[in-house]
MARSE-140063 format. One record per residue: residue in one letter; x negated, y, z negated of N, C-alpha, C, O in turn. Coordinates in steps of 0.05 Angstrom, whole numbers, plus 5000, padded with zeros to 4 digits. Example, Ala and Ser with C-alpha at 12.3 -4.5 7.8 and 13.67 -1.06 7.14 Angstrom:
2
A473648864844475449104844473649344844471549344831/S474349554858472749794857474250014843473250234839/
//
This chain:
212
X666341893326667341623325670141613336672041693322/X670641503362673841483363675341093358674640873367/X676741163345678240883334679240753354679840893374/X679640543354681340393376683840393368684440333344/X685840463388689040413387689740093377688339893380/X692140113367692939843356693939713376694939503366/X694439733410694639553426691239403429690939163428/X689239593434686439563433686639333409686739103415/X686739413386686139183361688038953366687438783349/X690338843383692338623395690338543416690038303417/X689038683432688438553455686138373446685638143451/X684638603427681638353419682938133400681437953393/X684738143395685537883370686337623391686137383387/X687337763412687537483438685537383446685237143449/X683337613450680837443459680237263444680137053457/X679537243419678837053403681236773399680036603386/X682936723403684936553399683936323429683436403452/X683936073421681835913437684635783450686635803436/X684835653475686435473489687235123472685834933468/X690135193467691434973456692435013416693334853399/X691435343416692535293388695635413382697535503396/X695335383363698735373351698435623336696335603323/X699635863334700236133330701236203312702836343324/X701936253284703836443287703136693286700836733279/X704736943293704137283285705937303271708037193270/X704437543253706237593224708837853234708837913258/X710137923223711838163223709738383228707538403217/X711138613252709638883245707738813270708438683290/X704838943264702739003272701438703295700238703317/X702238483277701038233302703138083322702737863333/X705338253324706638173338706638243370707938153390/X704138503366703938563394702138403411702338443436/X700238223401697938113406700237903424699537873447/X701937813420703337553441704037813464706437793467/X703238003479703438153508700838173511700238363526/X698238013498695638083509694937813512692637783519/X696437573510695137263511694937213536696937213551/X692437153545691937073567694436893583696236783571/X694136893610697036693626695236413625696136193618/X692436483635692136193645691135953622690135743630/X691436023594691235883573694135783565696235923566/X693935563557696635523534696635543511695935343498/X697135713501697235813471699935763464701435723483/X700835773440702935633428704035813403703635763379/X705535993413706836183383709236063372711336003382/X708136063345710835983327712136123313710936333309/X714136103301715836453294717536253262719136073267/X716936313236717936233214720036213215720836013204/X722436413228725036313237726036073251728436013253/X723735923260723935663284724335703315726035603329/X721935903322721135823352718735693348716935693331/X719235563372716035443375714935503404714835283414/X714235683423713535673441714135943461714235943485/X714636233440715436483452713736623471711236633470/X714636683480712636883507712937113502714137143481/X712037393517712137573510714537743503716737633500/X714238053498717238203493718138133516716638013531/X720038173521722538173544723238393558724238543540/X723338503579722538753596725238833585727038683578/X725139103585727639323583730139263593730339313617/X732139163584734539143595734938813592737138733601/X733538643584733338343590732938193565732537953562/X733438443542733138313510735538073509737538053523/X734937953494737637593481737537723452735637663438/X738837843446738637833410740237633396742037673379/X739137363405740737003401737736943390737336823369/X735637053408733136963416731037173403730337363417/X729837163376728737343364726537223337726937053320/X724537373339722637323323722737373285724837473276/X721137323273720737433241722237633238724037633221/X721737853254721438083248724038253262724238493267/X725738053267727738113284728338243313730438323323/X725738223323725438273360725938183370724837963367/X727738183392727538043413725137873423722837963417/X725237643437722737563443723537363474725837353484/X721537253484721437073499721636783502720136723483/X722336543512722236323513720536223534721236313556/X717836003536717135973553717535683563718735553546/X717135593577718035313594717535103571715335103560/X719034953564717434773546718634853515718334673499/X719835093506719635283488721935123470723634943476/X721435243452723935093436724535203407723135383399/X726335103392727935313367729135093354730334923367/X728835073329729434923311730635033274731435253268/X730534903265732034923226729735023216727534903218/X730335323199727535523178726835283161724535273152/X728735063155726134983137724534693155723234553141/X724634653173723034513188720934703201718734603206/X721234923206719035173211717135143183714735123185/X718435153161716335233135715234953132712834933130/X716434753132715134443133711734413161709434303160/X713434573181710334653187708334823189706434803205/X708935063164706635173167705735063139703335043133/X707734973122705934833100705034613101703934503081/X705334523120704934233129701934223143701334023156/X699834453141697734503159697134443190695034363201/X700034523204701034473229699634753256699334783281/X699134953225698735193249695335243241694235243218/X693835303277692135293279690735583259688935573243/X692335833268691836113269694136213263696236133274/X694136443240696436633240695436823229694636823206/X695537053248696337373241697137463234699237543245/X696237573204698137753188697138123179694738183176/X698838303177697738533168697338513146698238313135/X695438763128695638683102694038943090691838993099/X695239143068695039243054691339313039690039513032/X691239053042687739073024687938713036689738563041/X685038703038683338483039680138563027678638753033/X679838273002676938282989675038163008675638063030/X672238182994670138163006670337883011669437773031/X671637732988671937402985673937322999674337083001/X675237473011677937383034680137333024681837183034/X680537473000683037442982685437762997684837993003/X688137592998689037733007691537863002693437712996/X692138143001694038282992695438403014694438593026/X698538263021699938453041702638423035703938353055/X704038453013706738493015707438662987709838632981/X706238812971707138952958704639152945702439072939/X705739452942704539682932704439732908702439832896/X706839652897708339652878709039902873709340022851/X709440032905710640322898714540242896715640032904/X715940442882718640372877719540382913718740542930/X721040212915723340092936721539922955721939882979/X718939802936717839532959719439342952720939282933/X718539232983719838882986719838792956718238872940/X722138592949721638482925719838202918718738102898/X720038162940718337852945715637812967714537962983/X715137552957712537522983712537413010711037423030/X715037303004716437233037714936943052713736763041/X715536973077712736713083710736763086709436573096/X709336963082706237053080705336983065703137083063/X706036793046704836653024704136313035702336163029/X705936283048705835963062704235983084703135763089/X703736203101702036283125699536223105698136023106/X699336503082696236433086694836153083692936053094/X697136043059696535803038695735483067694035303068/X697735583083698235303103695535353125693535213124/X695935573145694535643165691235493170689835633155/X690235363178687135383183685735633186683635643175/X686235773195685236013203687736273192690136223197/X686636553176687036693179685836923186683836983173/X686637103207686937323216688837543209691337543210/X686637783201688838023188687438223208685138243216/X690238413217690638673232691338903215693438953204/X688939033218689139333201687839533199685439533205/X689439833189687239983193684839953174685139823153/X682640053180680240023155680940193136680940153112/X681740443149682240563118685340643115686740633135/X686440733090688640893082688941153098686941243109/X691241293100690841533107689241773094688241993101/X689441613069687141823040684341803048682841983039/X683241623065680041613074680141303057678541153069/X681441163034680240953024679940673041681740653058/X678440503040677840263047679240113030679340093006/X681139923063682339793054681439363057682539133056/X678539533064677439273058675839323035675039553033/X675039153014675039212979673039032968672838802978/X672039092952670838872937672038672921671138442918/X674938782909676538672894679438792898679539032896/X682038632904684538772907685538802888685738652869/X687039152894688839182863690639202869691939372857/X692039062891694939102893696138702899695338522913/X697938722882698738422885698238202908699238272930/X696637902906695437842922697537642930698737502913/X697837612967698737322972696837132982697636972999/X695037142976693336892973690536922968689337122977/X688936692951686336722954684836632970685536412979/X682536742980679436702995681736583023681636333026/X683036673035685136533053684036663086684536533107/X682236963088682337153110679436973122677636863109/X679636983148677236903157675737113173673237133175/X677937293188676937463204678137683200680237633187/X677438053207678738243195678638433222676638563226/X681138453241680838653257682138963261684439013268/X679939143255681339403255681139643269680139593291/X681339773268681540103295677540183292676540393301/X676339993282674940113287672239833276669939913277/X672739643270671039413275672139213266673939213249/X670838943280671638643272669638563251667138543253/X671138513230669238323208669638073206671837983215/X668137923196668237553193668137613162667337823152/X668937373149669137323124666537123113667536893115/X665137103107663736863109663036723073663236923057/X662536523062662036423045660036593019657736663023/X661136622997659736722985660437122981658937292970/X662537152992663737392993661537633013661337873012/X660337443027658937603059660437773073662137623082/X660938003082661938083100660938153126659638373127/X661138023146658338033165660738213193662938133197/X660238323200660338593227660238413253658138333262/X662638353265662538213288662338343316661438243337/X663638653309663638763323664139023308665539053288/X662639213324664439563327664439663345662939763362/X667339633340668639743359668540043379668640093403/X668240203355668340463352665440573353665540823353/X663340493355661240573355660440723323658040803323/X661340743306660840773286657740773280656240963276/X657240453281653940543268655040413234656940433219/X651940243236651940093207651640313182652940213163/X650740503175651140703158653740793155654840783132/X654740873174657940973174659340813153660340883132/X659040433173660540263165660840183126662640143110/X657540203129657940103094658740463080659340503057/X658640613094659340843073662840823077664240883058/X664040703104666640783099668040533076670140553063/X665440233077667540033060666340033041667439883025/X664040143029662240173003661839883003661639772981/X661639743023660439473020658439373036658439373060/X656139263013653939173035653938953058653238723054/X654739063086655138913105653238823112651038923107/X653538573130650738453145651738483173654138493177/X650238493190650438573210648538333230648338363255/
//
């Protein structure tokens, strides 16, 4: 079985993102998915700090650190683009303004309940940050991750035991080695594999009965 690289797991999270929606990517892992968005769509990334309209990283030598995302990157401005007050940013993602936002995340349940900002190992983050207003606000969530821990465990779950920022919130789950859908009734249905894995593999690596 070889896994797909985490530019591989950015590129397919673009494919799915449809022409005309509103973005945001979380800190970390979905921030690379804005260097795989198609040109000839208009897609629309929003950044909790108050961009509304970033383009990709910014080539070597050409960073603005005026001009920077969540997660403190440099980023891009595109024609049209614009920057505004954090709490007019949180007014719209709680305001159910954003179509889609991508977040990483620690564990995700079978019910789409979601856990990504604390281990509760000593020197985590102390808080939940805006990943609580992403999931709560967003129409759509999307999580980027690996399937398993480095220990072999699945970090997709029947139930999360690590503190949750939101419930039944995930709709889709993309990782190094398949896409899952979330569906009604705590379904976990196989959109794709990636990896060639094979449906046996899959439910032996999440101990969950997938549908396929």
């Amino acid at each position: 079985m070889k896994r797909v690289t985490r530019d591989e797991i950015a590129a397919r999270v673009a494919k799915d993102i449809p022409e005309g929606a509103v973005v945001n990517l979380g800190i970390g892992l979905p921030t690379r998915v804005a260097n795989y968005l198609p040109t000839d769509k208009d897609i629309f990334l929003q950044s909790e700090n108050g961009v509304l309209g970033m383009g990709p990283a910014p080539a070597p030598g050409e960073e603005d650190y005026d001009l920077i995302n969540a997660g403190k990157q440099p980023v891009t401005l595109l024609k049209g683009g614009s920057y505004f007050h954090h709490a007019d940013s949180f007014a719209m993602m709680r305001g159910g303004h954003l179509d889609i936002c991508v977040l990483g995340a620690f564990q995700v349940s079978r019910f789409g309940d979601l856990a990504n900002w604390s281990t509760g190992e000593p020197g985590a983050i102390p808080a939940v940050g805006g990943a609580m207003d992403l999931a709560a606000g967003a129409r759509d969530v999307f999580v980027m991750m690996d399937l398993q821990t480095k220990e072999g465990v699945s970090k997709l779950v029947e139930q999360c035991t690590y503190p949750l920022t939101g419930l039944k919130c995930v709709s889709r789950i993309y990782t190094d080695v398949a896409v899952f859908q979330i569906e009604p009734g705590g379904v976990v249905r196989v959109v794709e594999d990636m990896s060639g894995a094979g449906e046996e593999e899959l439910r032996r690596m999440t101990g969950l009965d997938l549908v396929f």
